[in-house]
CHARMM internal coordinates of N, CA and C (Angstrom, degrees):
IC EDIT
DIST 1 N 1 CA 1.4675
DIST 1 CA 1 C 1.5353
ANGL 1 N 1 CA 1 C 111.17
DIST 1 C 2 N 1.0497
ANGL 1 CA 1 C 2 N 126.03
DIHE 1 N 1 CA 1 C 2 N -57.95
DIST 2 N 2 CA 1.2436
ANGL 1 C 2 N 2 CA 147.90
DIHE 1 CA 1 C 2 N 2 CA 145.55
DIST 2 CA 2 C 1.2891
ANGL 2 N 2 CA 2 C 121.94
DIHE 1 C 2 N 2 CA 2 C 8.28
DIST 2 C 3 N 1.4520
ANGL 2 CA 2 C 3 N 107.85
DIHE 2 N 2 CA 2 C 3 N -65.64
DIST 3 N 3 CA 1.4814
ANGL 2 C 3 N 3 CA 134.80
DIHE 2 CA 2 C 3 N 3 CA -172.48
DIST 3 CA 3 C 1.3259
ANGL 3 N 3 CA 3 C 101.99
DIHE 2 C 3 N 3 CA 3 C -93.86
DIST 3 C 4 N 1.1767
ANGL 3 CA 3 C 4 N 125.13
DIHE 3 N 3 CA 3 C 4 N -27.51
DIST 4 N 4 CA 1.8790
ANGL 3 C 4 N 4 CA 111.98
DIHE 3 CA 3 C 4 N 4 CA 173.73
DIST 4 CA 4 C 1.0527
ANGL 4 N 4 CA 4 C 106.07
DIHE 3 C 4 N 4 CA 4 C -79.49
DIST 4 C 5 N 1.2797
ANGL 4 CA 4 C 5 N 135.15
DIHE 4 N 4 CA 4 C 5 N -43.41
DIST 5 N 5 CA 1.3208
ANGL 4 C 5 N 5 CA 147.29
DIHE 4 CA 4 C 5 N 5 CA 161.76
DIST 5 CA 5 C 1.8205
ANGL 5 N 5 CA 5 C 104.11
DIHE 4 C 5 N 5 CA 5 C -23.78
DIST 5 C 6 N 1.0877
ANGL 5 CA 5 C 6 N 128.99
DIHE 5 N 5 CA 5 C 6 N -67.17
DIST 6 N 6 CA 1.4920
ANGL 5 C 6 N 6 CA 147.67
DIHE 5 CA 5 C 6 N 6 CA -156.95
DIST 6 CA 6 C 1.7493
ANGL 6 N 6 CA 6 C 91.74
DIHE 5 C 6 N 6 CA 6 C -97.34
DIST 6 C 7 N 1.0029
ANGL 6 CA 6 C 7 N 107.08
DIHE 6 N 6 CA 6 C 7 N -19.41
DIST 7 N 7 CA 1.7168
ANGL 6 C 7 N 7 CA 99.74
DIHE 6 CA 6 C 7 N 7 CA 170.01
DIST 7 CA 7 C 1.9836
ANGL 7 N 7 CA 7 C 99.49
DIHE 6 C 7 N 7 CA 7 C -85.03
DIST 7 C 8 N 0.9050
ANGL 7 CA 7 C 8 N 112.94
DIHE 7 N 7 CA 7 C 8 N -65.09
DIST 8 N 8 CA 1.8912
ANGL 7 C 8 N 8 CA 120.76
DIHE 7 CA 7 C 8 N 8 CA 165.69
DIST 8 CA 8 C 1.4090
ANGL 8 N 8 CA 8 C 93.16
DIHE 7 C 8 N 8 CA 8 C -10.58
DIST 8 C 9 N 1.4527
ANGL 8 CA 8 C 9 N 93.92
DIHE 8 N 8 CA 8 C 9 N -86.55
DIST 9 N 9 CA 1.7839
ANGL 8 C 9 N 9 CA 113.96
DIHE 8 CA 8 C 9 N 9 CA -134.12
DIST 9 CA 9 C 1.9170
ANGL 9 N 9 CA 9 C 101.20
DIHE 8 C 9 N 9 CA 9 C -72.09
DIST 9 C 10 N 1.2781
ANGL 9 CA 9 C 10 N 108.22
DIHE 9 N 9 CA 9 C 10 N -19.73
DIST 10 N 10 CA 1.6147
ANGL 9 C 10 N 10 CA 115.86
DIHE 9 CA 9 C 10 N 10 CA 162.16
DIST 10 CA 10 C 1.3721
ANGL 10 N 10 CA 10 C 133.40
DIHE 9 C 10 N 10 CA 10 C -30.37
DIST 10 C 11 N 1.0295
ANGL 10 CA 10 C 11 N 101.93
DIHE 10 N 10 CA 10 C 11 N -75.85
DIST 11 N 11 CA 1.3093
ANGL 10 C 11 N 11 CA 124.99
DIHE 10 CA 10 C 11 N 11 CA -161.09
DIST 11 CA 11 C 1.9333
ANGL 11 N 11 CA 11 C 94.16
DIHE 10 C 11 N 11 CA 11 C -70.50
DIST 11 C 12 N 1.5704
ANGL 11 CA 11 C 12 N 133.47
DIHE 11 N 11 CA 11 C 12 N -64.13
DIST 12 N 12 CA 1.2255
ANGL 11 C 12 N 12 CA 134.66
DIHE 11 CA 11 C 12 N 12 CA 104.71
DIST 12 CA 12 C 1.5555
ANGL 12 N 12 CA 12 C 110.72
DIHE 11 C 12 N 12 CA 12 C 73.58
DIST 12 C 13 N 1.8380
ANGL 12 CA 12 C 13 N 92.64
DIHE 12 N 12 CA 12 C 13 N -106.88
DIST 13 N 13 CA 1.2143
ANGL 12 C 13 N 13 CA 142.93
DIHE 12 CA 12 C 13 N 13 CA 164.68
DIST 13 CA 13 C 2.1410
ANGL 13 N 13 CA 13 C 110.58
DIHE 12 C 13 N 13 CA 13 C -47.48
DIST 13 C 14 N 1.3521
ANGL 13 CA 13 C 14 N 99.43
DIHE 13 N 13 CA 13 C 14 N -58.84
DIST 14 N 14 CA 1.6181
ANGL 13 C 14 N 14 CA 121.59
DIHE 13 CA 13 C 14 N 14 CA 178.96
DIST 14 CA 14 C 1.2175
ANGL 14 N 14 CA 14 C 127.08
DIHE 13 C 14 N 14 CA 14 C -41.49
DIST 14 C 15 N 2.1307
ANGL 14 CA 14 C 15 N 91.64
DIHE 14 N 14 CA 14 C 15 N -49.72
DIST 15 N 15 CA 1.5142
ANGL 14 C 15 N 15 CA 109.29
DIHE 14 CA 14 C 15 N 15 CA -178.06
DIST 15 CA 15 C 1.6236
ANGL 15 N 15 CA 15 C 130.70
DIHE 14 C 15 N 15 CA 15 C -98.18
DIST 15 C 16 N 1.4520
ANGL 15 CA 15 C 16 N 86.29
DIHE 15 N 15 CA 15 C 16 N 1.00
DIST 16 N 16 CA 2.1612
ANGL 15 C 16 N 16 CA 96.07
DIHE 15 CA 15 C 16 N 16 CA -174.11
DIST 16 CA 16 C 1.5215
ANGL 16 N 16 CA 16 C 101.81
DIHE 15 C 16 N 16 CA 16 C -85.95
DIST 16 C 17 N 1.1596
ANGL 16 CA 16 C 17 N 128.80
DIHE 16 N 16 CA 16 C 17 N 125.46
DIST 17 N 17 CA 1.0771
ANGL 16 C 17 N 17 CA 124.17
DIHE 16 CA 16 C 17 N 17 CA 164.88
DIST 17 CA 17 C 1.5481
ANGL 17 N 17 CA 17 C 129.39
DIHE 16 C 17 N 17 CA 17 C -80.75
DIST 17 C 18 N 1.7656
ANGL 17 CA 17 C 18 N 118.66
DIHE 17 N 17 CA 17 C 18 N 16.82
DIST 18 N 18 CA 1.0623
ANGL 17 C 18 N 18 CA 125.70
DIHE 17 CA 17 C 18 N 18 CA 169.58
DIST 18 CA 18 C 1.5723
ANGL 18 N 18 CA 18 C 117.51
DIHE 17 C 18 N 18 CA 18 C -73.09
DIST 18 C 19 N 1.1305
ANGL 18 CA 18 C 19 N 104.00
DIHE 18 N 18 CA 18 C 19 N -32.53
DIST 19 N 19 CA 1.6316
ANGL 18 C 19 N 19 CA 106.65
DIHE 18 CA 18 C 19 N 19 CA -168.17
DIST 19 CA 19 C 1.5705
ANGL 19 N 19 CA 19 C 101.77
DIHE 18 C 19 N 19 CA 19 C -59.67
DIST 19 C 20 N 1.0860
ANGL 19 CA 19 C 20 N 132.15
DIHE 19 N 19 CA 19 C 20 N -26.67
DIST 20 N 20 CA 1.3402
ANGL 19 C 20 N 20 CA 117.41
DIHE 19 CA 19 C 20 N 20 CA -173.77
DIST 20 CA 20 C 1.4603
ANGL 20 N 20 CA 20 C 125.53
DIHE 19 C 20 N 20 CA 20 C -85.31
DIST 20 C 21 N 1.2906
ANGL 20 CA 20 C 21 N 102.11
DIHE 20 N 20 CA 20 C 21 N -2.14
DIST 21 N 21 CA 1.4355
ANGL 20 C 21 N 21 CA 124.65
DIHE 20 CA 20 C 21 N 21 CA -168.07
DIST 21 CA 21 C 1.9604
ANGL 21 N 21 CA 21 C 102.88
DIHE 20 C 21 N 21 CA 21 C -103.59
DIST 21 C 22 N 1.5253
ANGL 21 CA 21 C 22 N 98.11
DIHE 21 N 21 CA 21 C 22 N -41.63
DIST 22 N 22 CA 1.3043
ANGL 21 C 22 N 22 CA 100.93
DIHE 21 CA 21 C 22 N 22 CA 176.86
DIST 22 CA 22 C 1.7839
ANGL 22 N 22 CA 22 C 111.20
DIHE 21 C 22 N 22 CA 22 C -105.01
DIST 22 C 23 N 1.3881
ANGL 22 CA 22 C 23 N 126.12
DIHE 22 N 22 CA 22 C 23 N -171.89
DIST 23 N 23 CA 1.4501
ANGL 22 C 23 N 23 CA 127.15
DIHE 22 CA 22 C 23 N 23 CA 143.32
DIST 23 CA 23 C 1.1632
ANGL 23 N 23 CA 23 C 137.33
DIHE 22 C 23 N 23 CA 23 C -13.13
DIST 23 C 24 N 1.4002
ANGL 23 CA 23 C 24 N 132.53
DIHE 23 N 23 CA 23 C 24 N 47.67
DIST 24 N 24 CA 1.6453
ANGL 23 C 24 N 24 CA 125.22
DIHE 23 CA 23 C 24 N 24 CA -162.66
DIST 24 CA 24 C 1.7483
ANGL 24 N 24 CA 24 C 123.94
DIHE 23 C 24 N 24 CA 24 C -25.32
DIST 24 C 25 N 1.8199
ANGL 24 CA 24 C 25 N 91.92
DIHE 24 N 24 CA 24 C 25 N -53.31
DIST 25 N 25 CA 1.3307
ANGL 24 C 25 N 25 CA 101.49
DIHE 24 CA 24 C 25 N 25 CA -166.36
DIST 25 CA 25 C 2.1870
ANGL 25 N 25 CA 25 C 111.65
DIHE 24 C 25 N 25 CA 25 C -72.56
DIST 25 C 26 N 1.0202
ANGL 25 CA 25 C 26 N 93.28
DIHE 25 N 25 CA 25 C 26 N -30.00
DIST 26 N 26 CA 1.8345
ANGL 25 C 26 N 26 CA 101.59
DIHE 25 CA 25 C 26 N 26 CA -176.17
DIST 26 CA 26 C 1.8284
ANGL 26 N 26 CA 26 C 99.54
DIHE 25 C 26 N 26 CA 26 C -75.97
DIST 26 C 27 N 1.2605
ANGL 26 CA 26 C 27 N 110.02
DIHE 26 N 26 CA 26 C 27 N -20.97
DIST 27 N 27 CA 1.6372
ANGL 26 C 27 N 27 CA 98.77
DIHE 26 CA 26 C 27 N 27 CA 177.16
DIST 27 CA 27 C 1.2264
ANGL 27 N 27 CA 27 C 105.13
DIHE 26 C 27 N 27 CA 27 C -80.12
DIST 27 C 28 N 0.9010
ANGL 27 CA 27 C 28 N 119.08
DIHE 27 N 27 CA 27 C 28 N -58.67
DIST 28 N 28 CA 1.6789
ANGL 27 C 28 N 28 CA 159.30
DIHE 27 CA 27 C 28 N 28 CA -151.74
DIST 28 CA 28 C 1.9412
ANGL 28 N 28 CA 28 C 92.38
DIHE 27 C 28 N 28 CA 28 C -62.46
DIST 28 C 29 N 1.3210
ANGL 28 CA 28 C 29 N 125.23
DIHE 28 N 28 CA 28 C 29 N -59.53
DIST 29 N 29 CA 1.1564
ANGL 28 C 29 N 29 CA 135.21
DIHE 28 CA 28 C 29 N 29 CA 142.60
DIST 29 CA 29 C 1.5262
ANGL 29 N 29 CA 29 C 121.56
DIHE 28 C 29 N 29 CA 29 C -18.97
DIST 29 C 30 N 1.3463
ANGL 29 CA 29 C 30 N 116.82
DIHE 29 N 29 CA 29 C 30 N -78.29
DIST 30 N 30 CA 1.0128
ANGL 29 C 30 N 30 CA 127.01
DIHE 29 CA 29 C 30 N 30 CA 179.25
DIST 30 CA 30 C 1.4991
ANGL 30 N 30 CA 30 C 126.25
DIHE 29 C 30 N 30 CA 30 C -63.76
DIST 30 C 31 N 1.3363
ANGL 30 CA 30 C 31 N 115.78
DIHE 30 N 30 CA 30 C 31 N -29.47
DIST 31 N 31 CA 1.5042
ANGL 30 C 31 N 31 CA 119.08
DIHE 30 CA 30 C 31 N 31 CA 166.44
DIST 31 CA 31 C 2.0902
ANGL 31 N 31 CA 31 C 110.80
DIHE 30 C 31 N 31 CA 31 C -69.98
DIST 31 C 32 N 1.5531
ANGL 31 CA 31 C 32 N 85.13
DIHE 31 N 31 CA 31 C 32 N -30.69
DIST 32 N 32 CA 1.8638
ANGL 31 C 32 N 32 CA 80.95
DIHE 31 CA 31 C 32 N 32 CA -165.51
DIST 32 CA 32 C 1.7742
ANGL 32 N 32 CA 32 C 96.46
DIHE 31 C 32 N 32 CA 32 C -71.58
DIST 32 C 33 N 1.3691
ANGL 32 CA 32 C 33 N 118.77
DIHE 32 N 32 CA 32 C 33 N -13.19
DIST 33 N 33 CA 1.8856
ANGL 32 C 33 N 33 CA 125.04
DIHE 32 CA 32 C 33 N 33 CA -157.06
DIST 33 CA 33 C 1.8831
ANGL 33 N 33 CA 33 C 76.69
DIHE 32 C 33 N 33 CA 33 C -96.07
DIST 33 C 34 N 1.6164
ANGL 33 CA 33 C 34 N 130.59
DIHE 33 N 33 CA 33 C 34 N -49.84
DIST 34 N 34 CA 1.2966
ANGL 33 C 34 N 34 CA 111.69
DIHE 33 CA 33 C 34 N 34 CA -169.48
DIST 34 CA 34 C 1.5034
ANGL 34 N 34 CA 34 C 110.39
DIHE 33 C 34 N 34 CA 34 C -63.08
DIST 34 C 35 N 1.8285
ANGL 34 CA 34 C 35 N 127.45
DIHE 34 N 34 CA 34 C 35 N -52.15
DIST 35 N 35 CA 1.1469
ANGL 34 C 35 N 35 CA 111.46
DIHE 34 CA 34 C 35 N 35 CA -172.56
DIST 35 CA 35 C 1.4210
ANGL 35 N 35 CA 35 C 110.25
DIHE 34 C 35 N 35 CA 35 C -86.00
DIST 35 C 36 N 1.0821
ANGL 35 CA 35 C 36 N 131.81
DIHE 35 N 35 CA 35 C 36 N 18.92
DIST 36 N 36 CA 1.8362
ANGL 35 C 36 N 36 CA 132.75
DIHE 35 CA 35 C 36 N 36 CA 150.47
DIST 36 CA 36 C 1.5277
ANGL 36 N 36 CA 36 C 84.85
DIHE 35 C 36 N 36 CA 36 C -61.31
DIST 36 C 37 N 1.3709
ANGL 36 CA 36 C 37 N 121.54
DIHE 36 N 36 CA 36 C 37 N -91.97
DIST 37 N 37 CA 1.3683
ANGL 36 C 37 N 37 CA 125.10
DIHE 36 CA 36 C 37 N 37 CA -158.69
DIST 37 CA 37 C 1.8471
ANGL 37 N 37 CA 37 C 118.38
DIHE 36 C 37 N 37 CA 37 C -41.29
DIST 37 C 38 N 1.2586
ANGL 37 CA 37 C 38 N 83.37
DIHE 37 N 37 CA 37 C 38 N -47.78
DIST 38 N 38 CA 1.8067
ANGL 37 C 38 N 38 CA 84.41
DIHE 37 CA 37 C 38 N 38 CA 165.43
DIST 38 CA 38 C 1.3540
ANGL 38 N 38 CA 38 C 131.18
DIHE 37 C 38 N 38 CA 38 C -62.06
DIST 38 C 39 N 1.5490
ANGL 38 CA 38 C 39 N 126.40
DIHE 38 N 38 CA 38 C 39 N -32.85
DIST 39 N 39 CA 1.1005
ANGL 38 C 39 N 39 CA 131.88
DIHE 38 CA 38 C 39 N 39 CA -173.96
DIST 39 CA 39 C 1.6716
ANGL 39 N 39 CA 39 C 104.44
DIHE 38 C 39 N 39 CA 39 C -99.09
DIST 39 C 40 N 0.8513
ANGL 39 CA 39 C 40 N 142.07
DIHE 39 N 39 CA 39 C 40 N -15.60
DIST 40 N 40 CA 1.8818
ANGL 39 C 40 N 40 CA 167.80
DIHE 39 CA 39 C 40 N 40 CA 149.53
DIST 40 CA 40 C 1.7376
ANGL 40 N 40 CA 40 C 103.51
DIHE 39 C 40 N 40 CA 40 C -41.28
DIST 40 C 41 N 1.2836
ANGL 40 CA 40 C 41 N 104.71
DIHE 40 N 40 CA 40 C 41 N -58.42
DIST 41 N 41 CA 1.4193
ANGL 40 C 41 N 41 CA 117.37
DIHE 40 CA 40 C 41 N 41 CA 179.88
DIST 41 CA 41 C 1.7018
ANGL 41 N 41 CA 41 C 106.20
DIHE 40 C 41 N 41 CA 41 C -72.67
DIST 41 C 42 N 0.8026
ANGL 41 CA 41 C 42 N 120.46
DIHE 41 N 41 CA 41 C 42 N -56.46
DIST 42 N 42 CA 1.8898
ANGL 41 C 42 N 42 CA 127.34
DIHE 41 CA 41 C 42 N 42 CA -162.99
DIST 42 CA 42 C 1.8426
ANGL 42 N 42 CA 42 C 95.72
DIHE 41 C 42 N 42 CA 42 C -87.52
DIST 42 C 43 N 1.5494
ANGL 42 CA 42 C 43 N 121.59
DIHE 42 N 42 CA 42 C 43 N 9.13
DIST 43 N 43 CA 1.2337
ANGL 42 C 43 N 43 CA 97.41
DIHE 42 CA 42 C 43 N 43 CA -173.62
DIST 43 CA 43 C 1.1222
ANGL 43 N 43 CA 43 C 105.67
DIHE 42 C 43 N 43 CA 43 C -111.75
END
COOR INIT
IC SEED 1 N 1 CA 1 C
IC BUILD
């Protein structure tokens, strides 16, 4: 579960070009805690 999770939220994380402009790690956080919850629910 774990690892699909971090396979999801990767690519995600990889391709926004906001993170570099803002906080990497507090977005980056917060997207991997939304699709935990998203992928948790639908699985």
């Amino acid at each position: 579960m774990k690892n699909a999770i971090i396979t999801i939220s990767s690519p995600e994380i990889s391709c926004n070009p906001l993170p570099k402009k803002r906080k990497p790690n507090i977005i980056a956080i917060q997207e991997v805690i939304i699709y935990a919850t998203i992928f948790s629910l639908y699985s």
